[in-house]
C-alpha positions in Angstrom: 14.3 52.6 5.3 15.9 49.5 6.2 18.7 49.9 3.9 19.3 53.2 5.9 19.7 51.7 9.0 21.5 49.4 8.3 24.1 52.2 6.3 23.9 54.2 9.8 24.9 50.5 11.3 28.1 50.6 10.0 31.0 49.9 12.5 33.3 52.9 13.1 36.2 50.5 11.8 34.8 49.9 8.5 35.1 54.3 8.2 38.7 53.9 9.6 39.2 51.4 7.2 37.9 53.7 4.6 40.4 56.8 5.6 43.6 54.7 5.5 42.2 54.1 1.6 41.9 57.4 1.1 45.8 57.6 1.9 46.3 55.2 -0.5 45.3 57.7 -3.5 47.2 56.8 -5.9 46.5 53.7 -8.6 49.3 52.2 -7.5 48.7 51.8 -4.2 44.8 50.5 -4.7 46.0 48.3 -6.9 48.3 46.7 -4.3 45.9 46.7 -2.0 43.2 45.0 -4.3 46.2 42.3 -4.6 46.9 41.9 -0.9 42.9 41.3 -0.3 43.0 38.9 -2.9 45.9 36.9 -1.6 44.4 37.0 1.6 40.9 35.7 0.2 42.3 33.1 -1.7 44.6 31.7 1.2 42.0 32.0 3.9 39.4 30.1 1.3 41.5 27.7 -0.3 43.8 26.8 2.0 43.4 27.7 6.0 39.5 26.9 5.6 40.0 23.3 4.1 42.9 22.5 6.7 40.6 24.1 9.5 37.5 21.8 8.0 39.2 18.2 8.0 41.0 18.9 11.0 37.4 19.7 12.9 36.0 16.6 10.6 38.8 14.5 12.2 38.1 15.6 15.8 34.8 14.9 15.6 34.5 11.4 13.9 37.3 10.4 16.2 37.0 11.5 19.7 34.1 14.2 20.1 30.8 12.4 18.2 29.9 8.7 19.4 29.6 6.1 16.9 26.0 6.2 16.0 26.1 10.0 15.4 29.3 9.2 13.1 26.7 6.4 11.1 24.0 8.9 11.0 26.3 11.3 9.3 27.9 9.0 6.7 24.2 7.5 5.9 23.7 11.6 5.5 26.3 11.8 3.2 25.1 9.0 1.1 22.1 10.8 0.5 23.8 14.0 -0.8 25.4 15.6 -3.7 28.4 16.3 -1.7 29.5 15.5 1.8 28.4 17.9 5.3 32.0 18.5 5.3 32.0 19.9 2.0 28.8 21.8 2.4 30.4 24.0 5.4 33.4 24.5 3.3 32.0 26.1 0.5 29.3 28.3 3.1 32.5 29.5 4.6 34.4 30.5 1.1 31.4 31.8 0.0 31.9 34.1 3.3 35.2 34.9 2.6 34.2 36.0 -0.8 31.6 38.1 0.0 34.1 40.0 2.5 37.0 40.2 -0.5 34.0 42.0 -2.6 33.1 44.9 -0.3 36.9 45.0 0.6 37.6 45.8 -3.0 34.1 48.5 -3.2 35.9 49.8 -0.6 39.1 49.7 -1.8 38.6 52.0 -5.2 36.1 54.0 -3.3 32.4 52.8 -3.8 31.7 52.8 -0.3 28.1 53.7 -0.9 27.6 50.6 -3.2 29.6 48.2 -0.7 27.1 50.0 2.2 24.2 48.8 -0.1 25.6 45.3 -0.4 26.4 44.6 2.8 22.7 46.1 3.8 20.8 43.7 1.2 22.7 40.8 2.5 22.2 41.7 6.2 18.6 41.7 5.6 19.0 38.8 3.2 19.8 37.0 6.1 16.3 35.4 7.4 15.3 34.9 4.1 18.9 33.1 3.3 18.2 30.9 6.6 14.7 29.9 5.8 16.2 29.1 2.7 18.5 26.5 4.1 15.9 25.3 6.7 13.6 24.3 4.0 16.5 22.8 2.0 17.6 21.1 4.9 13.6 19.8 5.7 13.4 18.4 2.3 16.2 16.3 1.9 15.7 15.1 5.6 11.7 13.7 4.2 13.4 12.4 1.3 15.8 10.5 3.6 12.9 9.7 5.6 10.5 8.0 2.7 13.7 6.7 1.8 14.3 4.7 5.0 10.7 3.7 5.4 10.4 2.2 2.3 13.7 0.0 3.1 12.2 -1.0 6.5 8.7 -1.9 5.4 9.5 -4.0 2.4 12.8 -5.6 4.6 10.4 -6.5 7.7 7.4 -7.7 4.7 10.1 -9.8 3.2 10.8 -11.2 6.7 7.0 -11.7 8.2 5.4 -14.4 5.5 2.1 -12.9 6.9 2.5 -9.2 5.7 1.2 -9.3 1.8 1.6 -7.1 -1.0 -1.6 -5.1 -0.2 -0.7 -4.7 3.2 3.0 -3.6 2.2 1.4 -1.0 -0.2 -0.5 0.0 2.9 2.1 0.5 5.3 4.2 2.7 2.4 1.2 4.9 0.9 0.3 5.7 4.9 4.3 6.4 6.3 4.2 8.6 3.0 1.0 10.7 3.9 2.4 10.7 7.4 5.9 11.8 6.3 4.2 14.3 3.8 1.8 16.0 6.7 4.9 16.6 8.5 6.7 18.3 5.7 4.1 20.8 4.6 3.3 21.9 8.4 7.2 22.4 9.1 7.3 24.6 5.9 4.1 26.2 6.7 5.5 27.1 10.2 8.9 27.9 9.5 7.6 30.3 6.6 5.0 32.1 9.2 2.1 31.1 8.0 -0.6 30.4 10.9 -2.3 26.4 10.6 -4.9 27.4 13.0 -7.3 28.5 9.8 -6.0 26.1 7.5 -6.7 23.5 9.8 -10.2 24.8 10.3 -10.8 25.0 6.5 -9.2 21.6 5.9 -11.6 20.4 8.9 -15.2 22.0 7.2 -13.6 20.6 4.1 -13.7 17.2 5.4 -17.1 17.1 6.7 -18.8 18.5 3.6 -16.9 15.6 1.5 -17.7 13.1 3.9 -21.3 14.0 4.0 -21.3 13.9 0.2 -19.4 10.9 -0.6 -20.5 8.6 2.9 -20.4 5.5 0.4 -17.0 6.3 -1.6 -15.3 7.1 2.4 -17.0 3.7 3.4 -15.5 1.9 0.9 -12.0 3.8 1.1 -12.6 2.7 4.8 -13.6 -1.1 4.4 -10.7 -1.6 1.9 -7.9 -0.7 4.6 -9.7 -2.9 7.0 -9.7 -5.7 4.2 -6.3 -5.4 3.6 -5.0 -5.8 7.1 -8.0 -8.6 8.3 -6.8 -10.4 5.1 -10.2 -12.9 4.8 -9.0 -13.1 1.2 -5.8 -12.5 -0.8 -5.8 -12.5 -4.8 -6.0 -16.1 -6.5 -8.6 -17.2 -3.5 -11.6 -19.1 -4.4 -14.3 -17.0 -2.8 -18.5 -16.6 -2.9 -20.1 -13.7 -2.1 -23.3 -11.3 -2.7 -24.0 -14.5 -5.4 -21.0 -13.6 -7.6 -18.0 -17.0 -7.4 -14.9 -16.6 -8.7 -11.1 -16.3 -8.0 -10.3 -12.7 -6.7 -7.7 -11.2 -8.9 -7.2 -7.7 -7.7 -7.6 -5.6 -4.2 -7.8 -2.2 -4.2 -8.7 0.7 -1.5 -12.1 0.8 -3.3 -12.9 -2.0 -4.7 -12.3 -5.9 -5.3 -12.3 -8.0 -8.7 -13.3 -11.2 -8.7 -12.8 -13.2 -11.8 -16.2 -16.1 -12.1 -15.7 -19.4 -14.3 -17.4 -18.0 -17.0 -14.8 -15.1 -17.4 -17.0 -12.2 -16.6 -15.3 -9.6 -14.3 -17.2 -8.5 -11.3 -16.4 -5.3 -9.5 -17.4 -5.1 -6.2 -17.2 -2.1 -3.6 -15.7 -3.1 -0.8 -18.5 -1.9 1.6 -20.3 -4.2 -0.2 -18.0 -7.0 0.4 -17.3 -6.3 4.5 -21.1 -6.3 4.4 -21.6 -9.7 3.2 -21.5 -12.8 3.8 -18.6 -14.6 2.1 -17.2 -17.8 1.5 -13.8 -18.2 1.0 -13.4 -21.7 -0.9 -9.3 -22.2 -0.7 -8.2 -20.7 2.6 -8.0 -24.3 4.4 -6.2 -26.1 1.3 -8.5 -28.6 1.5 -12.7 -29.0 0.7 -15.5 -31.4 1.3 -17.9 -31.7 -1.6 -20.8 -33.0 -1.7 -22.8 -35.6 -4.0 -25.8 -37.2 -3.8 -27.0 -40.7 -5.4 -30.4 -42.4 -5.5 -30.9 -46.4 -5.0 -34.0 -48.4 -5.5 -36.2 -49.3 -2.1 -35.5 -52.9 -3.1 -31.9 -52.4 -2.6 -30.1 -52.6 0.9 -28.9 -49.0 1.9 -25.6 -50.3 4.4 -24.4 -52.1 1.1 -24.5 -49.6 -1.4 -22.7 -47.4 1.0 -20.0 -49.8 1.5 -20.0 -50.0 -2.5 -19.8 -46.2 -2.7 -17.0 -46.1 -0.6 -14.8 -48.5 -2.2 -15.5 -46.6 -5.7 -14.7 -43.1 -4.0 -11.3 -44.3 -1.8 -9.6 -46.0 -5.5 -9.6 -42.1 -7.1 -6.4 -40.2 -7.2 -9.3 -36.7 -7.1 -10.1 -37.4 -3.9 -8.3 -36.8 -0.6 -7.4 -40.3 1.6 -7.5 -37.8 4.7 -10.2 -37.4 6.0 -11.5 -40.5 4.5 -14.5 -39.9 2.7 -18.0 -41.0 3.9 -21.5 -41.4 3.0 -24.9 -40.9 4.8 -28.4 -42.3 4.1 -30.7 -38.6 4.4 -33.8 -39.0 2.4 -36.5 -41.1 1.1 -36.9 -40.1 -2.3 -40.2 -40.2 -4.4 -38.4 -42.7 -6.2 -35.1 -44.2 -4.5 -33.2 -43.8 -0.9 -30.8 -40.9 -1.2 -27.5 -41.7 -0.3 -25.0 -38.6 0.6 -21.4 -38.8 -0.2 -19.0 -36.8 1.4 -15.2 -36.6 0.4 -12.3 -33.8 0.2 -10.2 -32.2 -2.1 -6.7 -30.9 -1.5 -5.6 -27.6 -2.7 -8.7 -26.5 -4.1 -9.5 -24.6 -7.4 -12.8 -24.6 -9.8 -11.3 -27.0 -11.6 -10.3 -29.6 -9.1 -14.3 -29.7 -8.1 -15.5 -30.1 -11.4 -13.3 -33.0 -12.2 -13.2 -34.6 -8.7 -17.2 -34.5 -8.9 -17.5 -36.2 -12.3 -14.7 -38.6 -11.6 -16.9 -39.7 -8.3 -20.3 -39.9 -10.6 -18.4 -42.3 -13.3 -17.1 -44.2 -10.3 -20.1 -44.9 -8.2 -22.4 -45.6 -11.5 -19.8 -48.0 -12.5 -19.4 -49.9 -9.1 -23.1 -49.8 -8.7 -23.9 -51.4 -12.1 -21.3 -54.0 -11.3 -22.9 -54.8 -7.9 -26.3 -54.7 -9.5 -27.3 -51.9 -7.4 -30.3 -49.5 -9.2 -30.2 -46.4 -9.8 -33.8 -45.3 -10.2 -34.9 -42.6 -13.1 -38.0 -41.0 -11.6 -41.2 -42.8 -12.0 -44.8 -42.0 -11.3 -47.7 -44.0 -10.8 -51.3 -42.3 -12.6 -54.4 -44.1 -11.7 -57.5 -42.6 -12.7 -60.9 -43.5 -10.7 -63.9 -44.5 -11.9 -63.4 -44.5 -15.7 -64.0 -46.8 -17.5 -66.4 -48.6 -15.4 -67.3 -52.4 -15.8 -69.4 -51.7 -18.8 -66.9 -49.6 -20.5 -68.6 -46.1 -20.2 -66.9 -43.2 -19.1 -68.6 -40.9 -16.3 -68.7 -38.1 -18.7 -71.0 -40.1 -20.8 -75.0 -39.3 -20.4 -77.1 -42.0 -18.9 -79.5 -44.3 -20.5 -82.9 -43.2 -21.1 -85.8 -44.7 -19.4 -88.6 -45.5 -21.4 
């Protein structure tokens, strides 16, 4: 039907066109003619159409476009196979030798099949454009992902503060944006109504969030992990009673490696629920230690003592200085606290700087002559054995 009306479309100079062929009945003459079309189609598409192309190329990059537009394009053409100029040069041979092929139908009298062809590619037409549209959509999001990605990891590379995680972030969420905006364009441009897709993709959501509330938490906790940054991988953390150093981040999950080398996975809801300790954010830690001396001993001397063992290690920090503190009376000795820092702090830097302290303080103390008290306890048992060496237990004498 279509077909039809387009046939009945036909200008009245095509069927002018078509008499002066008839004329022309002879081989001879429809042979010249086929010539003379082709001439003409091969000047028009390899000649006049390139001049006509660089000259308008020319004009615009020079006088008509402004120099950002001009940049716009040549970053364009870096993208593609071939230049725009190019592009619109071979649309417009591909013009002229669509018109040289129903010239020639024409020509040795197949008007019916040149009708048919020139119908199909009239209603060809809307489909050609979407065609092109959709072309021209996808290399524009490729150009797009392709510029984001250059000005996320430029402006990370720039900003010390922006991590890898947070990088990653920024690109996976510019490429879901980028994506979104894609797949509704083709949607659109190809007719297709959004209303009940989005309605669909909305129930859709709510049923999976309903059903997987912790896995969206999680999902939801790692982005907000990633951009609070408490902790970045290699930090010495604590938390829900696992210690380790973290050695991987994801959207779901954290690893944390603990001294013993057992790998703990931890969900990240989990981990923005807890309470956590993060061990080498500061560079620098105070440890703790604490040391018993005997009652007989004088508590402001074996604090000086302590110090002077503590300040001569190359473990320990000189700033802050470290200090001690008398806390407790023990069940056998005054507890003294000592309290000194470590710089750049790893597992390894507290176990050593903690047993260098011990070896230090015993030895300073056993050259002062300052005790260190084992535990001790006193038993005294009452009433046994009495003066007469009888234990309680023991039945009494009988009374004659």
């Amino acid at each position: 039907m279509r077909a039809a009306a387009t046939a009945e479309q036909v200008p009245d100079e095509f069927e002018r066109f078509e008499a002066v062929l008839r004329d022309l009945a002879t081989t001879e003459g429809r042979l010249l003619t086929s010539a003379g079309v082709l001439v003409v189609a091969l000047l028009v598409g390899l000649v006049v159409f390139p001049l006509l192309v660089r000259a308008t190329s020319r004009l615009l990059r020079g006088q008509l476009l402004p120099k950002g537009m001009v940049e716009i394009v040549d970053s364009l053409n870096g993208y593609l196979p071939t230049t725009v100029s190019h592009a619109v040069l071979r649309s417009l041979q591909l013009g002229v030798a669509l018109v040289a092929v129903v010239a020639l139908l024409v020509t040795w009298g197949m008007v019916p099949t040149a009708v048919t062809v020139v119908s199909v590619l009239w209603v060809s037409l809307p489909f050609a454009g979407q065609v092109v549209l959709s072309g021209l959509v996808l290399i524009f999001a490729y150009i797009a992902v392709d510029v984001l990605d250059r000005t996320v990891r430029g402006f990370s590379s720039e900003a010390q503060q922006v991590t890898d995680q947070q990088e990653e972030i920024l690109l996976r969420m510019g490429h879901l944006g980028i994506l979104l905006v894609v797949v509704s364009g083709l949607l659109t441009l190809w007719g297709l109504d959004l209303s009940g897709l989005l309605l669909g993709a909305g129930v859709l959501g709510v049923v999976l969030g309903l059903a997987a509330r912790q896995t969206v938490g999680a999902m939801i906790a790692g982005f907000v992990l990633m951009f609070t940054q408490p902790f970045t991988i290699g930090d010495w953390i604590e938390i829900d009673g696992h210690e380790g150093n973290v050695t991987k981040i994801t959207i779901m999950h954290t690893e944390i490696r603990e001294f013993d080398g057992e790998l703990v996975v931890i969900p990240n809801d989990v981990v923005a629920g807890q309470a956590m300790r993060n061990l080498s954010h500061q560079d620098i830690l105070r440890l703790e230690t604490e040391v018993g001396v005997g009652y007989e001993v004088d508590p402001a001397h074996a604090e000086r003592v302590a110090i002077e063992a503590i300040e001569d290690l190359d473990a320990v920090a000189d700033t802050p200085p470290p200090e001690t503190a008398t806390v407790a009376f023990g069940d056998s000795a005054v507890v003294l606290r000592l309290l000194y820092w470590i710089e750049d702090p790893t597992p390894a830097d507290r176990r050593h700087a903690t047993q260098a302290v011990i070896h230090a303080v015993k030895q300073r103390f056993e050259t002062e002559g300052i005790e260190i008290p084992f535990p001790q306890r006193d038993l005294s048992l009452s009433g046994w054995p009495d003066d007469e060496g009888r234990h309680p237990a023991d039945p009494p004498d009988e009374v004659n």
